[in-house]
C-alpha positions in Angstrom: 39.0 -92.3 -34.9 39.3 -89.6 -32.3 41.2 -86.1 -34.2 42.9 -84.1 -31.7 44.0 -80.6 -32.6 46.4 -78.5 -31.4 45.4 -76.6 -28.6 46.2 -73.0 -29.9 43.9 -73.6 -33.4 41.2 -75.3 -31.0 41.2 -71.8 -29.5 41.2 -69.6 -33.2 37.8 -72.4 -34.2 36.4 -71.3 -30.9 36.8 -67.7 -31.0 36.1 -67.4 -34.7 32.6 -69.7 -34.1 32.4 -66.7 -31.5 32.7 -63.9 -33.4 30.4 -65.2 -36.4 28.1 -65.3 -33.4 27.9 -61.7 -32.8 27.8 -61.3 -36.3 24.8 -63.0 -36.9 23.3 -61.9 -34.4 22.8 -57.5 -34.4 20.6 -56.2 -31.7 19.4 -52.6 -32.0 16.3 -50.1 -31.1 15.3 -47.2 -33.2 12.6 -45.4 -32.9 9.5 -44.4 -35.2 7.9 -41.2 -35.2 5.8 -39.0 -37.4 3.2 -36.0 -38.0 4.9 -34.1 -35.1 3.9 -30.5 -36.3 5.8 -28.4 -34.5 4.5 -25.1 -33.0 1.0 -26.0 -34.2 -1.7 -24.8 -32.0 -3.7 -26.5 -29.6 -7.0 -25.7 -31.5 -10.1 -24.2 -29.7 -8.4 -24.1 -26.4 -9.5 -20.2 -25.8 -13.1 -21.1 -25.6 -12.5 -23.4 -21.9 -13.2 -21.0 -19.3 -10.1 -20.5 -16.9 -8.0 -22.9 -19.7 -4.1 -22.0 -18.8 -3.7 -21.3 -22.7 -0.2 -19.8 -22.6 1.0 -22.7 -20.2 0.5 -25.6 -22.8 0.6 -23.2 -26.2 3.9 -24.9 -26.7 2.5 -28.6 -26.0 4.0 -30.1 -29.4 7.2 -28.8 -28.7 7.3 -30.6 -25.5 6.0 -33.5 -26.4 9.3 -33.6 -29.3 11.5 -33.0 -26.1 9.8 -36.5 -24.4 10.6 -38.1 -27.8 14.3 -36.4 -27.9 14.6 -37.9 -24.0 13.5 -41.2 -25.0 16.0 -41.9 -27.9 18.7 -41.0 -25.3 17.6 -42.5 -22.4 16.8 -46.1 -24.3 20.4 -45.6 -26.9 18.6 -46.1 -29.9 20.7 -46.1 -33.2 18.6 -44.4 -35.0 15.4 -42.3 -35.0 12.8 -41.7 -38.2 10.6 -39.0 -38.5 7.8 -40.2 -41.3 6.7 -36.7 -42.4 4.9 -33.7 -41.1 8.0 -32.4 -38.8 6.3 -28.8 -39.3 2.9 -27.3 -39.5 2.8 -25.3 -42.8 4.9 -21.7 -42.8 6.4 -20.9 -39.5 5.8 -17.7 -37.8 9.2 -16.9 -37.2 12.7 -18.7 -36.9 12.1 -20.0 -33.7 10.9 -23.1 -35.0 13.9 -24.0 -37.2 15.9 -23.0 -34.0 14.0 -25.0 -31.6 14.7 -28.4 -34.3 18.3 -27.6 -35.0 18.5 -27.4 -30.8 16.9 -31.3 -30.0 18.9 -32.6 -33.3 22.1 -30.7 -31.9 20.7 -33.1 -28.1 20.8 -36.3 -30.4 24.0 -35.4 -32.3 25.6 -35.1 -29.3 25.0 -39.0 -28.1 25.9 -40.1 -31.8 21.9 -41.0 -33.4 21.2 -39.9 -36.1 18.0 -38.8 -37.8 16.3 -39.7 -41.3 13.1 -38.1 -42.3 11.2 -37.7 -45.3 8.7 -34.2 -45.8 5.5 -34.6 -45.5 2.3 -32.3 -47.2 3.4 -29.9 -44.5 6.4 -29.6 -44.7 6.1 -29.3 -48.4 4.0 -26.2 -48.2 6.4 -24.8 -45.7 8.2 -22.1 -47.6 11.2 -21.3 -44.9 12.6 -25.0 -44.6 15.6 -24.0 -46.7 16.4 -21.0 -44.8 18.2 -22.7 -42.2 21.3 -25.6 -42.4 20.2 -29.0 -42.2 21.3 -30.3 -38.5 24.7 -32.6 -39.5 22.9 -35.7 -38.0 19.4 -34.9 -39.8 18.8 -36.7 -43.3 16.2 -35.7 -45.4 15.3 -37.7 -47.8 15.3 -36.4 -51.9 11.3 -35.7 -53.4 12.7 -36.2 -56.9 13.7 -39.8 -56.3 13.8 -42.5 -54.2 17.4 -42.6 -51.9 18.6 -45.4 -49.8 20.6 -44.9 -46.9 22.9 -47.9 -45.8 24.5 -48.7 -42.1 26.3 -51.2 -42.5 27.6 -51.6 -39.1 24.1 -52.5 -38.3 22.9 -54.7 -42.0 20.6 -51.6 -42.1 19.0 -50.3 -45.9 16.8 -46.9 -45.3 14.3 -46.4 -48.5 12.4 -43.4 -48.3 11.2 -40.3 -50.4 9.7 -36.8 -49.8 6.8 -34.9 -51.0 8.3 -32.5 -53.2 4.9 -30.4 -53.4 1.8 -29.8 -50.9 -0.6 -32.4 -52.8 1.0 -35.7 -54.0 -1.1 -37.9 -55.8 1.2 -40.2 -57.4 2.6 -43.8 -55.5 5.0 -43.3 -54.6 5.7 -46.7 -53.2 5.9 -48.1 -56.6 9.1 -46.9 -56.8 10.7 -48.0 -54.2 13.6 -50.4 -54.8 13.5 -54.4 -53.2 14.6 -55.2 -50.5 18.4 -55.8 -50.4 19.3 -59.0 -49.6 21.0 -59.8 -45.7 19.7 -56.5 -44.4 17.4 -54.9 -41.9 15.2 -53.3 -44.8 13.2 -50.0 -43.7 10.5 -47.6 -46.4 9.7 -44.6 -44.6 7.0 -42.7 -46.7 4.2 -40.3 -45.8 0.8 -41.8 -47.4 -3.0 -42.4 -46.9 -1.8 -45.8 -47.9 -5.7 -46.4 -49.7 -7.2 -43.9 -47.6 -8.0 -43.4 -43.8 -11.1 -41.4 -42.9 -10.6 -38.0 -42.0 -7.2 -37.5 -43.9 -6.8 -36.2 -47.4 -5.7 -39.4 -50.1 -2.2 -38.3 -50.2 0.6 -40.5 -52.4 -2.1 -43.5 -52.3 -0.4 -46.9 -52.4 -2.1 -50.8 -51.6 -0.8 -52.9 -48.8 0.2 -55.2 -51.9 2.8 -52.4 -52.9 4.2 -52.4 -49.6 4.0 -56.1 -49.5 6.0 -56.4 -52.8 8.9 -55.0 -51.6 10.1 -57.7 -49.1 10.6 -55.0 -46.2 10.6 -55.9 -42.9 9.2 -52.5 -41.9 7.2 -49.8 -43.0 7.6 -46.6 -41.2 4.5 -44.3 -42.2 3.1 -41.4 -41.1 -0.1 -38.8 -42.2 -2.7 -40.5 -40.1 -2.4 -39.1 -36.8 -4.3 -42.2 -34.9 -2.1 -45.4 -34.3 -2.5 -48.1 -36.4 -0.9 -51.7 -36.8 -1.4 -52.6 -40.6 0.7 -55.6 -40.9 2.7 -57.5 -38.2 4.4 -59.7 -41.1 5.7 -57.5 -42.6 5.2 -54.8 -40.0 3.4 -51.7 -41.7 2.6 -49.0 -38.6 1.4 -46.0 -38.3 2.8 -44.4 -35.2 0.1 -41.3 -35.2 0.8 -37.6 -34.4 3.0 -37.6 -31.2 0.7 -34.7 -29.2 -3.4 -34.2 -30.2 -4.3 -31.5 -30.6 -8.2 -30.8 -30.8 -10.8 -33.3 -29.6 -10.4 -35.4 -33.0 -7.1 -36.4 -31.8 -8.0 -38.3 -28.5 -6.0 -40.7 -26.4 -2.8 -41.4 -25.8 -0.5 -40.3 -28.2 3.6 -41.1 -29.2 6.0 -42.9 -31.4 6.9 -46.7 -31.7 10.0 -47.9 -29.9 11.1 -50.6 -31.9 13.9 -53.4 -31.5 15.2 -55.5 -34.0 17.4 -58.9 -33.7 19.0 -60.7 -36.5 17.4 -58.6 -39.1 14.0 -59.0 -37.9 11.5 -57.5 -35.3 11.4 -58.9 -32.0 9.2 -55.9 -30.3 7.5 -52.9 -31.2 6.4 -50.9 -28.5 3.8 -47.8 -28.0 5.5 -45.4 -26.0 3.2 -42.1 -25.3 4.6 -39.1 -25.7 1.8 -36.3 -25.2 1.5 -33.8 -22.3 -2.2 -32.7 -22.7 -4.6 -35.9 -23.4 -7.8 -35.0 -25.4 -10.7 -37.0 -24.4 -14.0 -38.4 -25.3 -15.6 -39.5 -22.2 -19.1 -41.7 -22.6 -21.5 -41.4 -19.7 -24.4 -44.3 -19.6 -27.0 -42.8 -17.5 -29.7 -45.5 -18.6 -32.3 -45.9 -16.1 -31.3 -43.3 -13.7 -34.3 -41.5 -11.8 -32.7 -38.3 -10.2 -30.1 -35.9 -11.5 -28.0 -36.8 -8.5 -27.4 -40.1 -10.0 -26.6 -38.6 -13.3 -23.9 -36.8 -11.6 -22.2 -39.4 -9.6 -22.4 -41.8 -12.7 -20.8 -38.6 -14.6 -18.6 -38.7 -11.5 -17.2 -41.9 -12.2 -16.6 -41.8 -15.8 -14.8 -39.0 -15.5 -11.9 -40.4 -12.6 -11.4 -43.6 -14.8 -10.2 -41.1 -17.5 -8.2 -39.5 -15.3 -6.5 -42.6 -14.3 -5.9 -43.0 -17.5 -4.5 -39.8 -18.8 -1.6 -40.9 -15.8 -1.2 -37.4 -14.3 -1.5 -35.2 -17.5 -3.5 -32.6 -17.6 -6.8 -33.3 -20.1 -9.4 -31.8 -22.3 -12.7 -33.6 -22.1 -15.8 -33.6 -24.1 -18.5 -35.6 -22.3 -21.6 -37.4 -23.9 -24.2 -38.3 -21.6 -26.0 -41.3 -23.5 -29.3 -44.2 -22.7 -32.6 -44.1 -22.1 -34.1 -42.5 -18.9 -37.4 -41.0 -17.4 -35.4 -37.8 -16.2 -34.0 -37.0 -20.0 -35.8 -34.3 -19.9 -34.2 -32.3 -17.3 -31.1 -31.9 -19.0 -32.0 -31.7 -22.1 -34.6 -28.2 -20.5 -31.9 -26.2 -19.9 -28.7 -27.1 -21.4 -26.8 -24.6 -21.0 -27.7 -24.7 -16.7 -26.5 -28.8 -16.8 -22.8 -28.1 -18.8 -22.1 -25.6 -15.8 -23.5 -28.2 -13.2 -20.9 -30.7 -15.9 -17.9 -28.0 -15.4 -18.6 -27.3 -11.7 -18.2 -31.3 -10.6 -15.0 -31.2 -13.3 -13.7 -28.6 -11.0 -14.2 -30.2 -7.9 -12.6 -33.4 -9.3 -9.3 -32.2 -11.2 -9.1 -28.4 -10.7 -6.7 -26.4 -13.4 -5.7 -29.9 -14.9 -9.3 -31.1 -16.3 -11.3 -29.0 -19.5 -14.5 -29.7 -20.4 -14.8 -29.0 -23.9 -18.1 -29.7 -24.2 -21.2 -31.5 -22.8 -23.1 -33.7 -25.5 -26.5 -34.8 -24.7 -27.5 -37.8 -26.4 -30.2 -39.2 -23.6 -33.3 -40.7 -24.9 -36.7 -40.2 -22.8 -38.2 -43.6 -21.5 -41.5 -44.0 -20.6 -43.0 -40.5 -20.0 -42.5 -39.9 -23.7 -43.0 -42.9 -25.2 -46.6 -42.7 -23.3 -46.9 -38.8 -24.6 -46.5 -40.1 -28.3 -49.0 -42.9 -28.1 -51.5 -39.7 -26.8 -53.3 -38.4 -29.1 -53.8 -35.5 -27.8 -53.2 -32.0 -29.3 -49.7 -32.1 -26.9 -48.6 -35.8 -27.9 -49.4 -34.4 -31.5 -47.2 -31.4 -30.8 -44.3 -33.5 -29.6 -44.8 -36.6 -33.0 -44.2 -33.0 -34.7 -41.4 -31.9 -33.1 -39.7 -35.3 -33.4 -40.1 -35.8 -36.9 -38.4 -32.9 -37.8 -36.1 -33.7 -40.6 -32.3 -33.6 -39.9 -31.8 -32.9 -43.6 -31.4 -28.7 -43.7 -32.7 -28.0 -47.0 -36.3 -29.5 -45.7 -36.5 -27.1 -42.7 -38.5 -24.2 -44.3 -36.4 -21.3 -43.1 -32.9 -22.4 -41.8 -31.4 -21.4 -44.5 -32.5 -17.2 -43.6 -31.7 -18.5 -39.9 -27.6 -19.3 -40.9 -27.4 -16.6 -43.2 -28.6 -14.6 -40.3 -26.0 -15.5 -38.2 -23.3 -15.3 -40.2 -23.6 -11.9 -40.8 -23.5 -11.4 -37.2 -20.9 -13.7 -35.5 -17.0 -12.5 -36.7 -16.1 -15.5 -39.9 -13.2 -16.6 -37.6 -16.0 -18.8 -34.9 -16.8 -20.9 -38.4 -13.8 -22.2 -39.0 -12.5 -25.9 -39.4 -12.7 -26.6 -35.8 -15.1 -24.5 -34.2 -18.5 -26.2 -32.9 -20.2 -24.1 -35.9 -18.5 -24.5 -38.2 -21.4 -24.5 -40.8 -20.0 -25.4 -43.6 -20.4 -29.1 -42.6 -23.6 -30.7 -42.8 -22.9 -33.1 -39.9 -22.9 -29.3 -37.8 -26.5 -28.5 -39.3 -27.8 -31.7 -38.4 -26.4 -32.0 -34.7 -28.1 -28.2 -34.2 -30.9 -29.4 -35.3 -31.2 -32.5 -33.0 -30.1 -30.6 -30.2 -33.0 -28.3 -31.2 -35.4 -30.9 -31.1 -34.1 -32.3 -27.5 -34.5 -29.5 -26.4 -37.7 -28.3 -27.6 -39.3 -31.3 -26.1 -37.1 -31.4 -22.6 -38.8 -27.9 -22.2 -42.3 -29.1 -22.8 -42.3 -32.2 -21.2 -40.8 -30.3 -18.4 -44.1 -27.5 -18.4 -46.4 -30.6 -18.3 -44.9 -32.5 -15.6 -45.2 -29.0 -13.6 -48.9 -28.5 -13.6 
């Protein structure tokens, strides 16, 4: 039996089947930011000879603007900011200014922002003295909120440090997931700790597993990292490095979503200075014009890389070679020769910010140790010089020394003597030992 409808409620089945189509089916991008620290300072930058300082002093700022460009240029619905918007106290107003200025850019094309305050921020004790943009929303440190857009089957969970150090988890008191939406956490963390970043509101991926999410939006570690693809737990890192700890390319996450689940998330970079650690293998070269050209080539394939921005380098020569002791002489003579074929190559838009020399000898001194003579003896000596400081009779007279005599300011966190770190004392005093044997093997091959 064949049922034949009217024509006119054929058409209301059809257009209703339509409509619970595009109902079922929400398409949307938002992006996924974090650790942004505005008007922090690109660290150690006054130490590069001829380094256009002033030029990219406001380098985090900029890269915020190429975040701000991106959410307009893709229409993304919303944008999250996962802590660390500031760097501690600002200086001056300017700051809050320049924030309420790219918030007032995003207002403007209707995307809104959610955030939660990072350790930063928390410490920062002028937040309060300006309005909250109208399209900003900062999320409460007492409690957990939750934010709902409904036009999009969107639920926002996220908190804010309400002090500098945070040690509770605060993931365990986040709410599950509501049922038949898009369900975000945004929270700053160390999750269970990342190296090189203090164990801040400490949670287990079985926390943020609990929940029934379908994405984590984290921030406090500044490198990118995928946790979890099911459910996604991302760290976006910082959106602009900014010392040599924080190399490579660095942004937010562009991520769509499609019938309340993630079809992409994308790395988009951001930065507009690239820090970068650039290994040169120089095993079994025989001339230092070799060594140069090999340097030569390591340093254009990081260029290519960096895609036109400017960079700060730090190169480390590495392998075994007969000609190890050359360099390792006169270091201070081969980081010029470094910075002189840097120059040549890039101009104004490449740094080096520092030449390491980790080249073994080959040959020459493995036969000058298996001599027994009073010079092979010299060098076993030499060699076997402990790394650990408080078995070199005398260093500690030799730092005390020198503190007294370089300003406090050249030991800080991320100066190259900063001597309050043992890993410092131990690279000085391999660098000593290179050297010490570069110079004599040197004097011998002479005579």
């Amino acid at each position: 039996m064949v049922l034949i409808l009217p024509y006119n409620k054929y058409l209301d089945i059809v257009l209703l089947m339509f409509y619970n189509g595009l109902q079922g089916g929400v398409m949307f991008t938002f992006i996924h930011g974090a650790d942004v620290h505005l008007d922090s300072p690109l660290r150690g930058l006054s130490r590069y000879e001829s380094a256009p300082a002033e030029s990219i002093r406001d380098a985090c700022r900029r890269a915020f603007e190429n975040m701000v460009e991106l959410a307009i240029e893709e229409k993304v619905a919303f944008v999250l900011l996962a802590g660390d918007l500031y760097d501690g106290d600002w200086k001056d107003y300017s700051t809050g200014i320049f924030l309420s200025q790219q918030m007032g850019r995003l207002g403007r094309h209707n995307i809104p922002v959610f955030t939660v305050l990072g350790n930063h921020d928390a410490s920062n004790r002028m937040t309060k003295a300006l309005d909250i943009p109208a399209n900003m929303k900062i999320f409460s440190s007492r409690k957990v909120e939750t934010v709902k857009l409904d036009d999009l089957s969107v639920a926002i969970h996220g908190r804010s440090f309400g002090t500098q150090h945070v040690d509770e988890n605060l993931a365990a008191g986040f709410p599950f997931a509501d049922k038949g939406v898009f369900n975000i956490g945004l929270l700053h963390t160390s999750l269970n700790g990342r190296e090189g970043h203090a164990a801040y509101a400490p949670c287990t991926i079985d926390d943020l597993y609990s929940k029934g999410y379908q994405y984590w939006a984290l921030g406090h570690i500044h490198k990118e990292e995928f946790v979890s693809k099911s459910p996604w737990i991302v760290f976006p890192g910082c959106i602009q490095g900014r010392h040599i700890r924080e190399t490579g390319a660095k942004g937010c996450m562009l991520v769509s979503v499609e019938d309340n689940a993630v079809k992409k998330v994308e790395k988009i970079p951001l930065d507009v200075l690239r820090w970068v650690l650039c290994p040169v293998d120089v095993t079994d070269v025989v001339e230092m014009r070799e060594m140069l050209e090999r340097a030569r080539k390591a340093i254009d394939k990081e260029l290519v890389l960096a895609e036109g921005r400017p960079v700060s380098m730090r190169i480390r020569f590495e392998g075994a070679t007969r000609i190890s002791d050359e360099p390792a002489a006169y270091p201070e003579q081969f980081e010029q020769q470094i910075k002189a074929l840097a120059a040549e190559i890039a101009g104004d838009d490449l740094w080096i910010e520092r030449v390491e020399n980790a080249v073994t000898g080959k040959l020459d001194l493995d036969s000058m140790l298996s001599d027994n003579s009073a010079f092979g003896q010299l060098l076993k000596e030499i060699l076997s010089t402990s790394g650990d400081s408080d078995e070199v009779i005398g260093l500690g007279e030799v730092i005390a020394d020198i503190r007294r005599k370089v300003p406090s300011e050249a030991f800080g966190a991320d100066s190259l003597l900063n001597l309050n770190e043992n890993q410092t004392i131990e690279r000085l005093l391999e660098e000593a030992k290179q050297m010490l044997v570069g110079r004599l093997l040197t004097v011998d091959s002479a005579k």
